[in-house]
C-alpha positions in Angstrom: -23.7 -39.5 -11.6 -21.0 -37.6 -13.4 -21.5 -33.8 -14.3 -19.7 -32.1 -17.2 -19.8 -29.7 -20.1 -21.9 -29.4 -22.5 -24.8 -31.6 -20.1 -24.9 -28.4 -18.1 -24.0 -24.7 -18.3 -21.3 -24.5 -16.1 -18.4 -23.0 -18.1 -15.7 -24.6 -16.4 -11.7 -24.3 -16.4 -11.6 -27.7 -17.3 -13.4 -28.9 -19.4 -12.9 -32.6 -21.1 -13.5 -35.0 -18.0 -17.1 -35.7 -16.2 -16.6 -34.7 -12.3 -18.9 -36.2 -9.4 -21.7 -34.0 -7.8 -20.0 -33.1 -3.9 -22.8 -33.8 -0.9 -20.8 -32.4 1.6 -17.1 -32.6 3.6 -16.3 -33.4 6.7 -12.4 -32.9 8.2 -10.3 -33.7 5.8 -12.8 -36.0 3.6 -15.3 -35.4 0.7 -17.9 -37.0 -0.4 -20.1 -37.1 -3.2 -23.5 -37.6 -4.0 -23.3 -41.7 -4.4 -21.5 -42.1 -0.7 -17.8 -42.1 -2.4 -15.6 -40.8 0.2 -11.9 -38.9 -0.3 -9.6 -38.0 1.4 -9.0 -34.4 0.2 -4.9 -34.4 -0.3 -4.1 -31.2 -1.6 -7.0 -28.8 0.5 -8.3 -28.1 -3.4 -5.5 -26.2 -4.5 -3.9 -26.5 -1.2 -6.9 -23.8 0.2 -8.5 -26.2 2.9 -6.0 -25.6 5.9 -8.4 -26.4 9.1 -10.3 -28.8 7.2 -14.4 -28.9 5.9 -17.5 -28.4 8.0 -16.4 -26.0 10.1 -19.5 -24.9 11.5 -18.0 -22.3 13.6 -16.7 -20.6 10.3 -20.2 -20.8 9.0 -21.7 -19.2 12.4 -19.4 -16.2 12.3 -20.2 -15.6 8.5 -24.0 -16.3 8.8 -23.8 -13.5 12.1 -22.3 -10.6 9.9 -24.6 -11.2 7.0 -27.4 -11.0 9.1 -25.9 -8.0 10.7 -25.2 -6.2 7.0 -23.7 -8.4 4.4 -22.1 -6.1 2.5 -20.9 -2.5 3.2 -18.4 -0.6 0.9 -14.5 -0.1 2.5 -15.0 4.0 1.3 -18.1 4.4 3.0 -18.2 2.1 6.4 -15.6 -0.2 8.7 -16.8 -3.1 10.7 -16.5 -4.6 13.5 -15.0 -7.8 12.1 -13.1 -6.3 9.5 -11.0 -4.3 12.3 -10.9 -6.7 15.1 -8.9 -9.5 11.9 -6.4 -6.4 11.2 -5.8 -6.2 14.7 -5.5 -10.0 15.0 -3.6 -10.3 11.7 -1.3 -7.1 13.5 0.4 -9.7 16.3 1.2 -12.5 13.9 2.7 -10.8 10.9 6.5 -9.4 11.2 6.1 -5.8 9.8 6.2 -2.9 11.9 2.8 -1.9 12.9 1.4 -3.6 9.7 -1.7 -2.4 7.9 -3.8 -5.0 5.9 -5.6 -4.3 2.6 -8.2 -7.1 2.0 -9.0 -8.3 -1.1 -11.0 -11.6 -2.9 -8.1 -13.7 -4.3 -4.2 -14.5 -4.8 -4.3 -12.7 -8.0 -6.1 -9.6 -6.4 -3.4 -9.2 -3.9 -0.6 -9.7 -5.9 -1.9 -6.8 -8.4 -2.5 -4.7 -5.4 1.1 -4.9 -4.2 2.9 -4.3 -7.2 0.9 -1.5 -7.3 1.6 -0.6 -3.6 5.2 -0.7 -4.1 5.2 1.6 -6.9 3.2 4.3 -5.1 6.0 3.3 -2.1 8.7 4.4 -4.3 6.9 7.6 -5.6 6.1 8.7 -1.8 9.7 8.2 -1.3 10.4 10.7 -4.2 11.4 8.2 -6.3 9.3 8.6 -9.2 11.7 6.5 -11.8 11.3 2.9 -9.9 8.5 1.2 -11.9 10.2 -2.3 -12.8 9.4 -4.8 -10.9 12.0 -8.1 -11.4 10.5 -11.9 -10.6 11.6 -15.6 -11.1 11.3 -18.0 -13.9 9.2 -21.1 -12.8 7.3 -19.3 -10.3 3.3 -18.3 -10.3 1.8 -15.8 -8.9 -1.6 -15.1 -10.2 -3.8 -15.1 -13.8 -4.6 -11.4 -13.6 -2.7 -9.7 -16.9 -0.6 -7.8 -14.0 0.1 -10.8 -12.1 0.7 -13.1 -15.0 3.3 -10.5 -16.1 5.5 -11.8 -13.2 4.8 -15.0 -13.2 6.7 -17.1 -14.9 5.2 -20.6 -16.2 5.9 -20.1 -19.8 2.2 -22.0 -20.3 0.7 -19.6 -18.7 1.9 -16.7 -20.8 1.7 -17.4 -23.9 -1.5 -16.9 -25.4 -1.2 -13.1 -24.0 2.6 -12.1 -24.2 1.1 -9.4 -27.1 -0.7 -8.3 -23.9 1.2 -8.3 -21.1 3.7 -5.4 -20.2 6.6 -7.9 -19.6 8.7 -7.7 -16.9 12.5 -9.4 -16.2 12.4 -12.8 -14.8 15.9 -14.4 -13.3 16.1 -18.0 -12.1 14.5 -19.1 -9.4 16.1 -22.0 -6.9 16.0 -25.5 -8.2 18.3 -27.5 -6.0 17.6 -30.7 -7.7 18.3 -29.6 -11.4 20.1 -26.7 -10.7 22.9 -27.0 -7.9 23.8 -23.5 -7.3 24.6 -21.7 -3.8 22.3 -19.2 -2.4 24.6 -16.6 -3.0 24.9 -17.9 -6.8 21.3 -17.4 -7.0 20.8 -14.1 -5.7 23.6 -12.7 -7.0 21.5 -13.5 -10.0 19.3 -10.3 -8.7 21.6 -8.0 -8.1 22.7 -8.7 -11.7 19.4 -7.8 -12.9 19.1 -4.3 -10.8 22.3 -3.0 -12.5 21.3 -4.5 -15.3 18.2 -2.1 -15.9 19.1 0.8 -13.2 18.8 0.4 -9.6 17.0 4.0 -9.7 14.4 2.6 -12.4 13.7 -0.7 -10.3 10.8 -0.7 -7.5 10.4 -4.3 -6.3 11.4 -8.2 -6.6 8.3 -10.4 -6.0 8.9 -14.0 -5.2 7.7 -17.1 -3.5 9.5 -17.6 -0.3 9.2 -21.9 -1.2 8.0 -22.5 -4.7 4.1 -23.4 -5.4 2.7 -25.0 -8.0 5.1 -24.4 -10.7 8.3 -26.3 -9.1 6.2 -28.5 -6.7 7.5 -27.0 -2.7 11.2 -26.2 -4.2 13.0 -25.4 -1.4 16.0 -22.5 -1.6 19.6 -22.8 -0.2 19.6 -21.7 3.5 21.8 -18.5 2.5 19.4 -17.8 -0.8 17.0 -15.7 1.5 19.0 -13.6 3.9 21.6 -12.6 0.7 18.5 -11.6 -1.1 17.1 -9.2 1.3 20.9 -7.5 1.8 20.6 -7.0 -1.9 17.2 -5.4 -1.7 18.3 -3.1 1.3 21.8 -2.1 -0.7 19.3 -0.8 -3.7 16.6 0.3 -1.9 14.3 -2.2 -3.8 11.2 -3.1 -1.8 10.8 -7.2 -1.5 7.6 -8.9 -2.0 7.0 -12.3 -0.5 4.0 -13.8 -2.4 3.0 -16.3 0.7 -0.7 -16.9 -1.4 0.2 -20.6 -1.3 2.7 -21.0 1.3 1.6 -18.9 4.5 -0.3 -19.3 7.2 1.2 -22.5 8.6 1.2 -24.5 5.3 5.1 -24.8 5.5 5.0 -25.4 9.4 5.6 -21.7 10.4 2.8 -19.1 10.3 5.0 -17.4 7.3 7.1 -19.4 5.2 9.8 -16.5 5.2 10.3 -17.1 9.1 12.0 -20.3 8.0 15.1 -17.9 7.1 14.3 -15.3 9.6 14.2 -12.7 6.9 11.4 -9.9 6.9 9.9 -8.8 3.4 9.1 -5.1 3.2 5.0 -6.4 1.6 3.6 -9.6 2.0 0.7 -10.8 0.7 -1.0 -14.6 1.1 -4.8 -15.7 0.2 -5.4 -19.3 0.0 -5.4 -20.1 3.7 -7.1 -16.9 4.7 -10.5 -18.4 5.0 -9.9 -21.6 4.6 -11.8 -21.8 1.6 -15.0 -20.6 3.7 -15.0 -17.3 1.5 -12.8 -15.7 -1.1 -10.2 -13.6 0.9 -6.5 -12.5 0.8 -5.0 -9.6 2.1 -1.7 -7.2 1.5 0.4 -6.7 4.3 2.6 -3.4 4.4 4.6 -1.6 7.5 2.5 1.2 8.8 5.3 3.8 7.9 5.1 2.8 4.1 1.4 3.0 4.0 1.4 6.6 6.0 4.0 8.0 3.6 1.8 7.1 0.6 -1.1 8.4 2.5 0.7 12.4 3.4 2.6 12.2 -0.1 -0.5 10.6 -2.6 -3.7 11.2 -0.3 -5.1 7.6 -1.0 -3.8 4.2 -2.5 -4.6 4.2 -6.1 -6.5 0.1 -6.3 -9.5 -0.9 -5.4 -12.1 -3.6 -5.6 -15.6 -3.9 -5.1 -15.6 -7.0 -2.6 -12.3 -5.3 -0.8 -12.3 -5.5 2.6 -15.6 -7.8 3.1 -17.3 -8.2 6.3 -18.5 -11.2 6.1 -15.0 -12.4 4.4 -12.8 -10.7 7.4 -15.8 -12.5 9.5 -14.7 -16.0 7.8 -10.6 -14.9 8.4 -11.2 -13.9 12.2 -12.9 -17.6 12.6 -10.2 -19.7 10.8 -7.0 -17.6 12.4 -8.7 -18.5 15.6 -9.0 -22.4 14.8 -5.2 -22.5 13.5 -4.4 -20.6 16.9 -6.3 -22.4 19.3 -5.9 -25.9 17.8 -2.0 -25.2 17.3 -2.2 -26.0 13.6 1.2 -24.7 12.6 2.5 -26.5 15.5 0.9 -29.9 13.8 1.6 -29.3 10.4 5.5 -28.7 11.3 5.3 -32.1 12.7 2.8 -34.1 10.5 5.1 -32.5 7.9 8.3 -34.2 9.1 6.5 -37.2 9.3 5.0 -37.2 5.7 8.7 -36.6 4.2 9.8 -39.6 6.2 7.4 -41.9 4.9 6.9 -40.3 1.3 10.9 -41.3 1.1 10.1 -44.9 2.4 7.4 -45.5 0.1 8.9 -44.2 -3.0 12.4 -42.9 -2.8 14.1 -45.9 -4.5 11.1 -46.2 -7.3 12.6 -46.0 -10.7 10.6 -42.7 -11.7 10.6 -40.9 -8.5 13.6 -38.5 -9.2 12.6 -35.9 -6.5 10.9 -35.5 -3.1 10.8 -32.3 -1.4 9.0 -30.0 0.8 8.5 -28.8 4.3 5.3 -28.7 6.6 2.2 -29.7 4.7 3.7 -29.2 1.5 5.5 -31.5 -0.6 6.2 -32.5 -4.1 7.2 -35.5 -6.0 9.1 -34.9 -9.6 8.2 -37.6 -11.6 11.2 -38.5 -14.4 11.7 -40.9 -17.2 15.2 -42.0 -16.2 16.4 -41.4 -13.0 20.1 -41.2 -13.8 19.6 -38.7 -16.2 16.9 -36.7 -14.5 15.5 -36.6 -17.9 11.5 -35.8 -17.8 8.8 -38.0 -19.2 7.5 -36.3 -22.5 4.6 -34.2 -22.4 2.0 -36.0 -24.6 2.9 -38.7 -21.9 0.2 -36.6 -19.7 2.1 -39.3 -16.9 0.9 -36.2 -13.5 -2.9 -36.2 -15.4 -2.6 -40.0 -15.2 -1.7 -40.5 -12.1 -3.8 -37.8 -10.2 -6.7 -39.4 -12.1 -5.9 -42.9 -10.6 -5.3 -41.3 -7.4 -9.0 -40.2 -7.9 -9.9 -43.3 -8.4 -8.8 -44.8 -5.0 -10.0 -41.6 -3.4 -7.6 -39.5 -3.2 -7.2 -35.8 -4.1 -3.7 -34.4 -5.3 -2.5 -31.3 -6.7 -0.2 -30.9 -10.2 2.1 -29.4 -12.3 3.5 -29.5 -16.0 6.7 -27.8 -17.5 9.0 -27.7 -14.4 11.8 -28.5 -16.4 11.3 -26.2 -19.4 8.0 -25.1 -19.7 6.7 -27.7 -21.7 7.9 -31.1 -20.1 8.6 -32.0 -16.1 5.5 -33.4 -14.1 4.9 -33.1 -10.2 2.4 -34.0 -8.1 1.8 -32.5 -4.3 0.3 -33.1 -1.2 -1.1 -30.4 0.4 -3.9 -31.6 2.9 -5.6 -29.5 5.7 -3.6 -28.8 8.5 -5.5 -30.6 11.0 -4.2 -34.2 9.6 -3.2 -36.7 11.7 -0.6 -39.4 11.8 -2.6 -42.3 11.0 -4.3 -40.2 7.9 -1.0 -39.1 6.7 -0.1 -43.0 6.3 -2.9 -43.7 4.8 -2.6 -40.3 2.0 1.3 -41.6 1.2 0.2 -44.9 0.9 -2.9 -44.2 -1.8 -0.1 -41.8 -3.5 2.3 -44.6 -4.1 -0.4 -47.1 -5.5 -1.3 -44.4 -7.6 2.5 -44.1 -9.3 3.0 -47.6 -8.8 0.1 -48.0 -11.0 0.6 -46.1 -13.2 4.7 -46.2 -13.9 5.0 -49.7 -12.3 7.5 -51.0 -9.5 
């Protein structure tokens, strides 16, 4: 039976297709209440990382909400809570980091922007309140962090409400050509542009998410970036909601260019979709100068720093440690650009495949020579994720990489416990999907 508005009075995102009733999950399969079974491609919205029915998860949450389900951060710690900082404290590469746990990618994103202003006033610096971002990037649907993002689709209904901040380009090797130290020269444009005393912080995505599809940067981009930063005193922000936590085959997607940000902040892995939870990372220093300078961090949340959520993290860190997840999804990853290249690298609409780890993304074009998109009204990602339905599988997409409007990719994103022989099988549903949709 298919469920969707008005029949009910769920309000949801979506809201012009029927969806299935879920029964339950199991690794990296679904299934719904008639005994379909899929295989669940893109973890969601690439969320799943250790995979469904994880009854250990479950255990560790159900134990702190019989203990006391909810305490506020002002009032009480918890045991959990401060055993995930401490966990979270040998794994992230800030100096004696300090976590700040919140419910969502959005959440976190707001949070730091408004931790590396407060930074900059500690500091003395009481004039650095721009903060400069990409074009083609995402980073949350929060007024705040929709100001930085940059999916033009996104925006527009509330550019009369957002305070608008300045976007450069982000890398876009297969439209775009340009050297690392093209791109980021492109930033330190911008900070002289509007003041390097008025600018606080550049935010970006270490590999692009959804909005480019697992763009990857030039090996130099990152490294030239942070000198830039440093030479301005501009804090960097590496928004890791998407891409950390192993999903790119490193626990941080910014160790692939052994740079450090100065905050980083991730969600979507956190919990593994068990509980809504992402958390701000900052170098102790930073967060003890706001502290003697300001006396407290001015955010909050009501569902900040949640037992029962840190009590879902704790569990899920420990199965990515202990089951070497980032290990496997470094390797599954190589495998799934090896056979995502045999299976559709010479097909006649396929113009790009890239990615790394357990994220990858296939830019779907009209002509190939050209790299001219398919038009929007085409719908050709809706299509084909809705045929990959169909045979069971679960992908993720994207409109407007090329210019806002047109440019359709799809991703693979699945749970990092995915193995070699489900991998072929994912690539293989993925190709009859486009095949079937855009022919041979």
């Amino acid at each position: 039976m298919l469920y969707a508005h008005p029949q009910g009075h769920v309000f949801y995102r979506s809201m012009n297709h029927p969806r299935p009733m879920i029964a339950y999950g199991q690794g990296i399969y679904l299934y719904d209440e008639s005994g379909k079974r899929y295989i669940d491609g893109s973890g969601g919205p690439l969320v799943v990382n250790v995979g469904h029915g994880r009854t250990e998860i479950v255990e560790a949450m159900t134990r702190q909400a019989q203990a006391a389900a909810y305490v506020h951060a002002t009032m009480f710690t918890s045991e959990p809570l401060e055993q995930y900082a401490a966990a979270l404290a040998e794994m992230v590469p800030l100096s004696e980091p300090r976590f700040y746990f919140l419910s969502s990618g959005s959440e976190v994103v707001e949070g730091a922007i408004k931790l590396a202003r407060q930074i900059q006033m500690a500091r003395g610096q009481e004039r650095r309140h721009i903060i400069l971002s990409r074009w083609n990037s995402y980073h949350g649907m929060t007024l705040g962090a929709l100001a930085v993002s940059g999916r033009p689709g996104l925006r527009s209904p509330y550019l009369n409400m957002l305070r608008d901040v300045p976007h450069i380009p982000t890398p876009y090797i297969y439209r775009f050509p340009l050297s690392g130290e093209e791109l980021a020269g492109r930033l330190e444009e911008a900070i002289l542009a509007h003041g390097a005393e008025y600018v606080a912080a550049f935010i970006a995505e270490p590999i692009s998410g959804a909005s480019l599809g697992a763009a990857l940067p030039p090996d130099d981009y990152w490294p030239r970036i942070r000198a830039i930063c440093d030479r301005y005193g501009v804090l960097l922000i590496a928004d890791e909601v998407l891409v950390g936590l192993g999903r790119t085959g490193t626990m941080w997607a910014m160790e692939h260019w052994a740079t450090t940000p100065d905050i980083l902040v991730t969600s979507k892995g956190s919990a593994g979709g068990y509980f809504p939870l992402g958390f701000i990372a900052a170098r102790g220093a930073d967060v003890e100068q706001v502290r003697a300078a300001l006396g407290d961090f001015n955010h909050g949340g009501t569902f900040s720093h949640h037992a029962v959520g840190a009590a879902a993290g704790l569990a899920t860190l420990g199965i990515l440690q202990r089951e070497k997840l980032v290990e496997n999804s470094a390797a599954m990853g190589r495998l799934m650009g090896a056979r995502l290249r045999e299976a559709l690298a010479e097909h006649p609409h396929v113009g790009d495949i890239r990615g790394r780890g357990l994220f990858w993304g296939v830019e779907l074009v009209e002509d190939r020579d050209t790299k001219q998109p398919f038009p929007k009204k085409q719908n050709v990602a809706h299509q084909i994720v809705d045929r990959a339905f169909e045979l069971g599988l679960i992908i993720y997409y994207s409109v407007g990489c090329v210019d806002g409007v047109n440019g359709d990719v799809v991703m693979l994103g699945p749970p990092l416990i995915t193995n070699a022989a489900q991998l072929e099988e994912m690539v293989a549903l993925l190709a009859e999907a486009i095949r079937a949709e855009l022919g041979d």
